[in-house]
N, C-alpha and C positions, 0 to 999 in steps of 0.2 A: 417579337419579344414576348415571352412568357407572362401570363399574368401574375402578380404575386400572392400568394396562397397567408396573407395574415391566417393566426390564432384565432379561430373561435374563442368566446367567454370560459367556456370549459377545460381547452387546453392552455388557456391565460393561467386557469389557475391551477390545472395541473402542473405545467411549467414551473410557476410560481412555487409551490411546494415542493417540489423537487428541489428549487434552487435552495429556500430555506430550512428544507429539512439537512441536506445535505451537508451544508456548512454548519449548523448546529449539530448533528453529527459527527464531522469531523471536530468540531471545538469538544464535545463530550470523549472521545477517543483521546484527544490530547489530552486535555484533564489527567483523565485516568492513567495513562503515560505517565504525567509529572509528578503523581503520585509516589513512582517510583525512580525518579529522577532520570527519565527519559522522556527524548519527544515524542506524538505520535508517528513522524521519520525513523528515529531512531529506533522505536521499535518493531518497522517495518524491516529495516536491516537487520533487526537479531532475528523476527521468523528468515525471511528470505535465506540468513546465512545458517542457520537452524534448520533448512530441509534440504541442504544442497548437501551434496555427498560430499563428506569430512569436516563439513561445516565451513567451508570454504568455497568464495566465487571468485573471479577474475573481476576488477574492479569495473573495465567494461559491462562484465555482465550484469553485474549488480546494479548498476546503472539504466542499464534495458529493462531487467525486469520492476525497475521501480518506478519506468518512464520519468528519470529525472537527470540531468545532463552531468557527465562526468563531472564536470567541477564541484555540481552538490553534493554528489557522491561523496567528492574528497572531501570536502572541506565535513561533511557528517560525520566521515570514515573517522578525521584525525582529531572532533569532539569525541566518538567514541573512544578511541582509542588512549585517551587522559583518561577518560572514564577508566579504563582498562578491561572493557565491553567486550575490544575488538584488537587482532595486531595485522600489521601488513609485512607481506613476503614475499618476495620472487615467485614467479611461477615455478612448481617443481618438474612442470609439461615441458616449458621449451628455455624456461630464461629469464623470457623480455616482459612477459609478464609479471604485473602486479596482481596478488591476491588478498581478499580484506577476509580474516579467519576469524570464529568465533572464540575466545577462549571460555574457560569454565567462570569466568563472573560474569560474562555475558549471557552464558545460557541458564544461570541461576538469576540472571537480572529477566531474561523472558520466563522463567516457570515462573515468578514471582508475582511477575504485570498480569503474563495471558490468563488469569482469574478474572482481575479488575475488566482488562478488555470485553473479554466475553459479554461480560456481565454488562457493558454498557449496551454494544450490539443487540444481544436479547432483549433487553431491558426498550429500546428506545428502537429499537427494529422489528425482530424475528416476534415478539412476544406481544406484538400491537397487529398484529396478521394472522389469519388462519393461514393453513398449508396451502391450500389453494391457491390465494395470493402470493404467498410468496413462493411458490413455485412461478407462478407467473411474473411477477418479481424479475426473477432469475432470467426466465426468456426473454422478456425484456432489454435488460440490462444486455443480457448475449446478442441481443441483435443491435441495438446500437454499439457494441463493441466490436464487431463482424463488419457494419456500416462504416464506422469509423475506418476502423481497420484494411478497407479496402482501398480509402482516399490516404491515411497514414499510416505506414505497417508496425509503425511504434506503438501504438495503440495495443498491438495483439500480444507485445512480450511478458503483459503486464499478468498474462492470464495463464 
């Protein structure tokens, strides 16, 4: 049997702030979100449907790249779409598909937000780093996503 490899003191507390920077990041993202009466979900679906060609995904896919399980999807899909963020349509490809499209209040609801987003990222990330770092940052992040991604290949749609 393998011996188990604990945490050293130092990667305790690297660990440690990862785990707490991150969820304090993520709660500053949402903020800035509901600023514009969006969550920070909700305004991962207007970029995602925002760089797909016509502004439209297949709700599956939308799903994949957001690594969250179709039912979140819908049930996000059909807040946005009261909002009138977002509309849902047949596939125009074969049929049997569903598609979640952006309409023009959604994409005026992301120009509006992705200022405030920015601004927290910088703000609370990129602008507390030299380059350096956060290029290393980034390799990082890539290799435990790479890691991941070889035991779960859900992991890799995200990117």
């Amino acid at each position: 049997m393998a011996e188990r490899r604990w945490l050293d003191d130092d990667e305790q507390r690297a660990w440690r702030s990862f785990l707490v920077a991150s969820t304090l990041l993520s709660s500053a993202i949402d903020d800035a979100a509901k600023r514009h009466d969006i969550s920070g979900g909700e305004y991962a679906v207007l970029v995602r449907l925002s760089e797909a060609p016509g502004g439209e995904l297949r709700m599956a896919q939308l799903a994949d790249g957001l690594l969250h399980s179709r039912s979140r999807v819908t049930h996000t899909i059909k807040r946005m779409e009261a909002k009138g963020l977002v509309d849902r349509a047949d596939s125009a490809e074969d049929g049997r598909g569903v598609v979640a499209r952006l309409t023009e209040a959604g994409r005026q609801r992301l120009v509006d937000a992705a200022p405030d987003h920015v601004a927290v990222v910088r703000r609370h990330l990129f602008d507390l780093v030299g380059r350096e770092d956060m290029l290393a940052f980034g390799r990082v992040m890539d290799a435990v996503a790479d890691d991941l991604d070889a035991v779960s290949p859900e992991a890799n749609r995200i990117r």
